[in-house]
Structures are given as C-alpha cells and as structure tokens.
N, C-alpha and C positions, 0 to 999 in steps of 0.2 A: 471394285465398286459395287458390285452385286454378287448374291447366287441365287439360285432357284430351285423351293421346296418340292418335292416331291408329290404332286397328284394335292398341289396348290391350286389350281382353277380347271374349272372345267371345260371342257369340249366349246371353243366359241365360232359360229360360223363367218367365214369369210364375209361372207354377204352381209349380214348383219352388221359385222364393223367397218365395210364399207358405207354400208347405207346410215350408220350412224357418223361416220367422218363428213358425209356430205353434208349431212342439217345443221353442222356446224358451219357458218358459214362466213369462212379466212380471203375474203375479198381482197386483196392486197389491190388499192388505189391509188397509192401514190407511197411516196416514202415514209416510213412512220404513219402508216394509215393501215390497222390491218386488225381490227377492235377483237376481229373472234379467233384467234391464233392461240391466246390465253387462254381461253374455253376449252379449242380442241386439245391443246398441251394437256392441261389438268387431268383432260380426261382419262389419255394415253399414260399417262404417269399413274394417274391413279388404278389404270389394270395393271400398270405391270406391276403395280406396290401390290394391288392385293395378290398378284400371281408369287410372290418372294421374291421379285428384282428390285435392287434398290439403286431408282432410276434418280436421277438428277433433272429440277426445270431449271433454266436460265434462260437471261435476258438483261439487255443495256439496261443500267441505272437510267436510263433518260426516257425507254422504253418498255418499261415495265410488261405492257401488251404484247409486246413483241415475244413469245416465248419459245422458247426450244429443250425439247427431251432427250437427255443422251443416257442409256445403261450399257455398261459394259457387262458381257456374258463370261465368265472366266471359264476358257479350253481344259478336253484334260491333258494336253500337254503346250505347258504355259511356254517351254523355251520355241516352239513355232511362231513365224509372224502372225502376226492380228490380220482380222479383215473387216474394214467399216463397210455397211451397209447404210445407205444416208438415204431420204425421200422426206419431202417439201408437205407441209401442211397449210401452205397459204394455195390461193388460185386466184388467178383474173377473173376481172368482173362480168359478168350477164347480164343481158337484159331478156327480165323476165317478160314482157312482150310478144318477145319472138319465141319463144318456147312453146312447145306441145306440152308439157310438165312444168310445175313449178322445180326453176334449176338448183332448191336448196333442200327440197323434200323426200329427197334418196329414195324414189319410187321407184318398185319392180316390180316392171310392166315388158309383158312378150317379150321373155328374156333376156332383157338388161334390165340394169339398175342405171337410174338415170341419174344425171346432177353434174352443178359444177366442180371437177376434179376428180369425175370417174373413170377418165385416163389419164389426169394431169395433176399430180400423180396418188393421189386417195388409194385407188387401187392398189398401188407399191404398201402406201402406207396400210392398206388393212391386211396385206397378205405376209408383210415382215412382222406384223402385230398378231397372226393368225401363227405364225412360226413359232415367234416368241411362246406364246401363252401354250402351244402345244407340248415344246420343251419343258416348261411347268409342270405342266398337268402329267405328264410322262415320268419326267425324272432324265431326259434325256440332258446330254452336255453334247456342246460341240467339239469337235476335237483341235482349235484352236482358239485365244480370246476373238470375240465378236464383239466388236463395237456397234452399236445403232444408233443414229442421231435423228430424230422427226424435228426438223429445220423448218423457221420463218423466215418470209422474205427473198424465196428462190424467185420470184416473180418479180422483183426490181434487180435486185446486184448485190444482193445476202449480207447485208450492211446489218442487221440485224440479226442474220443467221447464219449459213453457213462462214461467211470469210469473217464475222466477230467470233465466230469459235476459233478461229483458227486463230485470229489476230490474240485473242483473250483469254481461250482456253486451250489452249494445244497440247496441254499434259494429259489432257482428256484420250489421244490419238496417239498414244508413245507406243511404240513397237505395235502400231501398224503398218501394214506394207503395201496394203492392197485393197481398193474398193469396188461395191457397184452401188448405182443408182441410176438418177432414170434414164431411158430413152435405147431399149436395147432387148434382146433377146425374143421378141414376140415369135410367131410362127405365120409365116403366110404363104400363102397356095400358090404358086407361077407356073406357067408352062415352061416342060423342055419341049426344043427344036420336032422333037419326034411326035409330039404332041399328050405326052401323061403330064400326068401332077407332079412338081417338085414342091417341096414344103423346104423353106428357106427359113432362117433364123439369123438376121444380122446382129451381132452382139457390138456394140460401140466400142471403140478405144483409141479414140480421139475426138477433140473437137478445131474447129476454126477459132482462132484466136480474133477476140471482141477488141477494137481500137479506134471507140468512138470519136466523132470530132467535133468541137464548137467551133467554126468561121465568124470571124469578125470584122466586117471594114466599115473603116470610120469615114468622113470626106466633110463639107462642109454642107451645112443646110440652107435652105433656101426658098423661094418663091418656086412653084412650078410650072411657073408659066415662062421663067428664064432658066434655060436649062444649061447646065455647064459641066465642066470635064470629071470635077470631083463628088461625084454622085456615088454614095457608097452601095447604093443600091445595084446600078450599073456593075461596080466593080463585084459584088459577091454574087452576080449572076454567071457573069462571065465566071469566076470561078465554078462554082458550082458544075457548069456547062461544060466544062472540060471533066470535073472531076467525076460525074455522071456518066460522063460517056467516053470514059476512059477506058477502055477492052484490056483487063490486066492479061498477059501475059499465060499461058500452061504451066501448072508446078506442079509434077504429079508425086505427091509423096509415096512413100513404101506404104502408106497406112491404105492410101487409096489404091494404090496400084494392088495391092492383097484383096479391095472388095471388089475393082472390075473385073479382075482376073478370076475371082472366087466364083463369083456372081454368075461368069461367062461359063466357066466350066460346068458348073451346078446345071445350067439351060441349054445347053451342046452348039454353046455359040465359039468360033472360034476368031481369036481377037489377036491382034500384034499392037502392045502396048510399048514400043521400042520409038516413039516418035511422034509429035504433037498431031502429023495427020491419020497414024494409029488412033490415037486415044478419042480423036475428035469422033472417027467413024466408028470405033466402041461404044462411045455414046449413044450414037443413032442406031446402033444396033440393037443395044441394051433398052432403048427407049425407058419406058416408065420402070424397070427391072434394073437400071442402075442407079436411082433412086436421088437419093441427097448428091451422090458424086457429081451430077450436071454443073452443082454450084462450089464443091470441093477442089475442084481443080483448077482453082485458079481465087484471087483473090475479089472483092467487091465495094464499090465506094457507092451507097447509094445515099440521093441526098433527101432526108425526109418531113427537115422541121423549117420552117422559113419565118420568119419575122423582122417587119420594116416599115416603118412611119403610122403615122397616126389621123393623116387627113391628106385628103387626094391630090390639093395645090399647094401642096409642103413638103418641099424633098429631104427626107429626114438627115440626121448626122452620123446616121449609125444603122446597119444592117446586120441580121445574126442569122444563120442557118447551123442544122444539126446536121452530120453525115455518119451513118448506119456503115462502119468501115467491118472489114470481116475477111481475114488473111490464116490462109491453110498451113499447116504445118510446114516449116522449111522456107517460107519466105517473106520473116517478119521484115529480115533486117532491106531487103531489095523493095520491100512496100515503103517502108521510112522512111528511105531515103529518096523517093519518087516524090512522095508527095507535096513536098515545098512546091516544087516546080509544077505541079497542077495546082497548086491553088494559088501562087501567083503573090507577087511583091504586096499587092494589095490589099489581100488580106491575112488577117491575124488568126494562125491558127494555133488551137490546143485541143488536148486528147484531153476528153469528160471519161475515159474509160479505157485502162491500156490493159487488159488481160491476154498475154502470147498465148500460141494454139496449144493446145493439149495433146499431150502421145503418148499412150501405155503399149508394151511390146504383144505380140499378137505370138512368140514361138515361146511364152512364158509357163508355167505350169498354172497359174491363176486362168489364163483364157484357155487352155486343154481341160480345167475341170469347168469351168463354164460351159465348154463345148459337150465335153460329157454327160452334164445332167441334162441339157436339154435331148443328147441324142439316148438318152434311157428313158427318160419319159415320154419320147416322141419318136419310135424307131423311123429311120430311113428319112428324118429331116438331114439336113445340111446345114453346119454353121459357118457365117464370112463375116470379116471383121468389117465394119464401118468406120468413116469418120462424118460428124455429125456437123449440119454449117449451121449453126446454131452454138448457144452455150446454156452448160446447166454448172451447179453446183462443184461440178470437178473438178474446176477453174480455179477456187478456193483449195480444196483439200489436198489438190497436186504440190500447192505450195510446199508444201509438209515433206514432198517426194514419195507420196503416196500414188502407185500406180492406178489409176483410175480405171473402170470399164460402165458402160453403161447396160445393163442387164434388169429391167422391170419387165419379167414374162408375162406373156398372155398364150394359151394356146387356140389354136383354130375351134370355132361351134361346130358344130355336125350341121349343122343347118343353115349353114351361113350366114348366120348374123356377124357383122364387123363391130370393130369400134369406132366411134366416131366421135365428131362436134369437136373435138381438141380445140380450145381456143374460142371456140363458135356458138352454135346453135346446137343444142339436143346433144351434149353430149353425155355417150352411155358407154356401157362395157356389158359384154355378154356375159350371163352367168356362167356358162359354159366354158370361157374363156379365163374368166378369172380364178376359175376352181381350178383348171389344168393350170394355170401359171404358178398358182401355188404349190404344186406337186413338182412343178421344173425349180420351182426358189427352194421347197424343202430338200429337194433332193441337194440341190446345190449346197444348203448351208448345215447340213448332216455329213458330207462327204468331204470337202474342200479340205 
C-alpha cells in the first residue's frame, strides 16, 4: 500500500507535531459527534503523502467526519509477521474554564506542551508520525510490514474507528500478528525496600473485559400519594443495591499474577501469591506500586446511570439504570452466569456492550523485544507486564487474533516534571519525556 522515498521530508520535531495535533481539536461528544477528526486525518495523511507513503483516509458513508488513516510500511522481509501500531485522534471534551492554558492551543510552557490529548494519546500519535517521517527522510525500512492506523472514535466504542476497520476493512490488517497502542511502556521512579531508585516500565498485555448493562423494570403507574407493591422504581433500586454491592469474588489471572509478582521483585518486597489472603496482603504491600491490579483482581458492577419519572406525585411505569460492568481475564463465563440472580426477576436486563477481556502472552518474542528497547534506551529500568481495568482500542483489533500490547513510551524528565491532567484539567506531557519515549518507540520499531 505504500513505500518510502529516500531523504523525501525532512527532519520534523516531535514537538512541533504534537503541538500541531492538539490545535486540532477531535472533541469526541457523543457518538457521531467529533467535527475535527477529518481536519486532523487530512493532515496526517497529507505528511505522509508528501513523505512517499501512500497512506489511505476512510470513514463510514454515514460519517464522512469520522476519519481514520492507515499506511502500510512494506519490511525488508515481507515473509515475517506484520506489526500494527494503532493511536486514537479523537479526545474528550474540556472545559476551558478550569484551565491555566487554553486546552486546544498546544502551548509549551515550563516544559510541557499543554492541551487536550497530550497524553491521551496525541503524544503516541505525534511520536509514531515523528518515526514515520524519519524513515523517509532516511531511506530507512523496517524489517517487517508496519501497519499504522490514526483511528477516530476511541473515546466512545470505535463504532467509527477502530472496530469499523476491523468490521470493514480487515484486509487492511492481513498478516499481522502483533500490535501496540496506548496505555503502556512509560518509565516511572518507585522505591526498593532498601531505599534507591527503581525505574519501572509496565508494558500492557491485557485488558478487563467491558460488559456494560441496561436494567429495566417496568410496574404500573400511578398516583404517589397511593403507593403500592409494583413500583418499578422500588424494584430497580433494590436491584441495583445488590448489584452494587456485590464484592465479586478473587480471579487472579497469570496476566496479573506476572505484574504483582514483577512489581514485588523489582521493589524487594516479598509476597506469597498462592491464595486469596496472599494476594490480598500483596496489595497492601504493594500499596500505590501495584497500581491498576487493586481493581484487576476481581471483577466490578458499578451502577452509574439512573433514570425514573417525570413529576414527584407520579409513580412512573418504567425505571432504567446503566451498570459500568468490568470482568478480568478468565472469569467472563462465572460473571454471566451470576448476574440474573443479582439483578432479580424484576428487572430486564441486556448488555449495551459485551467486549471479553483481553490477553496477549507475556513469554512471546513481541513483549522480549518491547522489553529490550525500553531496557537499551533506559539502562537498569525493569520491565512487568500489566493488565489494564480499563479498555482501549485492542478490544477491536484482537478480534483479528492479533496479539495486542499496550506500549505508548514516555521517559522520565531529569527534573521531575510528570505527566498529567489525563481526562481532567491541564493536561501536558514533559518535553523531556516525550523526546525519550520516541527514542524507546524508534528503537522498538527499527529493531522488532
């Protein structure tokens, strides 16, 4: 689908195409809401046309705005597996308000570059575009195909982006075997037990599987001043109230049991993960140092959306609640089959959202070369695998049986700027950081 000319573009800085992906600004507000996705596409498309890649834009007939860029990079040896590299061009909304900076003006200011999507994930996106275009201007190849995809719509449920590629375009993706994207590889500072610096690097390779829920009980309506037994309101509370406070069970996968154990060692903590009241007091060991695993070890129903009547002395006919469901590798099928019975005769339920958890193997050669770039560009880190209680994009692309990992680097500032605002307020990425992450990506996707 492409190649790339020789000492075609020139030298472009990180920075600069970071701070130019922010001012684009891919608000993703609702579904089919996401006006500047098309903008940022064009743009990306349009470097890598002028670099000699001959990138492809698509998007739904229904959603024209909705755009996504995918070039394939051809290896010089094509009989090896491919490896997609995939990162999200849309972000959630801000409110500019609450900001020290305006969140769409990719200002760098006291060593970050500010805006929304300057770690979620802009960054990914300007440092695999900073790769690309180097390759160009080089003449370098990689030594197997490289798929890239800069995907709309990771901030709803890739109904527009990544899972319509897959659902639409999956010849795009043939003979690959292996990807990363976000949420993975960064480098951060922790104490061991003796009290020095350990510099950690959790690389992802899984997620919790998303199996959202709509509850619904109907009952009869009425006056509210006569209150009687079939109040659908009554009944989806009492649901609810069980399914809320329902303490699922320990399921420690291999995924997880590889990070507390990793994690443990890496800090000189030592831990007996052979039994639920091990793991529990590894947690508490681990404190903040075991990270996302507090919520990976076991599954979650939390209930977040509620809607029911219309006027105070009218008992409505009908009650609906959303539940925020979230089940770790290895215990889709014992969460399933639970949930009738917490939510009860009375009300109606169905999954808004059945995606199973994610698992790429951790003793494969794709995570030993992940592991290796980051420990060449960053002697004496450590790397441990994750699973992430969360979902991104990989959800989609596993379908395919594509091994997923989650690897978007950042390296540590010398000065200790972090990154921050993910989601929130102010959020920036150190310059410092994002220049080393690229050195951990190029190394990775020159060597792999």
């Amino acid at each position: 689908m492409c190649s790339a000319t020789q000492g075609a573009h020139p030298a472009v800085d990180v920075v600069e195409l970071l701070r130019t992906l922010i001012r684009h600004d891919t608000t993703n507000r609702a579904p089919g809401d996401a006006e500047g996705e098309l903008a940022a596409a064009r743009w990306v498309e349009g470097l890598l046309r002028g670099a000699g890649f001959e990138p492809v834009l698509l998007a739904r007939a229904d959603a024209p705005h909705r755009a996504n860029v995918v070039v394939r990079v051809p290896g010089l040896d094509r009989s090896l597996p491919g490896l997609l590299v995939h990162a999200h061009l849309d972000v959630v909304p801000a409110e500019p308000g609450q900001w020290t900076v305006p969140p769409f003006a990719g200002e760098l200011r006291d060593g970050w570059v500010w805006g929304r999507g300057a770690v979620d994930m802009k960054d990914m996106c300007a440092m695999t575009l900073a790769v690309l275009l180097d390759w160009a201007a080089t003449g370098r190849r990689p030594r197997r195909d490289v798929v890239v995809a800069f995907v709309a719509d990771e901030e709803t449920d890739g109904s527009y982006g990544a899972q319509w590629l897959v659902d639409a375009h999956r010849e795009l993706f043939e003979g690959v075997d292996a990807a990363i994207g976000e949420s993975g590889g960064s480098i951060e500072e922790l104490r061991h037990v003796d009290g020095r610096s350990v510099l950690l690097s959790r690389v992802s390779a899984g997620e919790r599987g998303t199996l959202h829920l709509r509850l619904t009980a109907s009952g009869t309506s009425g006056h509210g001043s006569r209150p009687h037994d079939d109040n659908p309101v009554l009944a989806l509370v009492d649901a609810l109230h069980r399914i809320g406070h329902h303490r699922w069970p320990l399921n420690l996968s291999d995924l997880v049991r590889s990070q507390l154990q990793g994690t443990a060692d890496a800090l000189g903590h030592v831990v007996d993960l052979s039994d639920d009241a091990g793991v529990e007091a590894a947690l508490e060991t681990l404190g903040e140092a075991a990270e996302v695993a507090h919520f990976t070890v076991r599954a979650s129903t939390t209930p977040t959306v509620v809607r029911a009547g219309y006027k105070v002395n009218v008992i409505p006919g009908e009650a609906v609640a959303e539940v925020d469901v979230r089940c770790p590798p290895g215990c889709t099928e014992e969460l399933l089959a639970a949930l009738p019975a917490l939510v009860g005769d009375r009300v109606r339920m169905e999954h808004t959202v059945l995606n199973p958890p994610v698992e790429a193997p951790v003793d494969s050669p794709w995570f030993a070369a992940l592991r290796d770039a980051v420990e060449s560009e960053v002697p004496g880190a450590v790397v441990v695998p994750r699973c992430l209680g969360g979902g991104t994009d990989a959800k989609a692309f596993s379908t395919l049986g594509i091994a997923c990992y989650g690897f978007a680097p950042l390296s540590l500032d010398p000065d200790g700027r972090r990154p921050g605002g993910m989601h929130g307020v102010d959020e920036r990425v150190p310059v410092a950081s994002l220049r080393g992450g690229l050195r951990i990506l190029t190394r990775f996707l020159d060597t792999v």
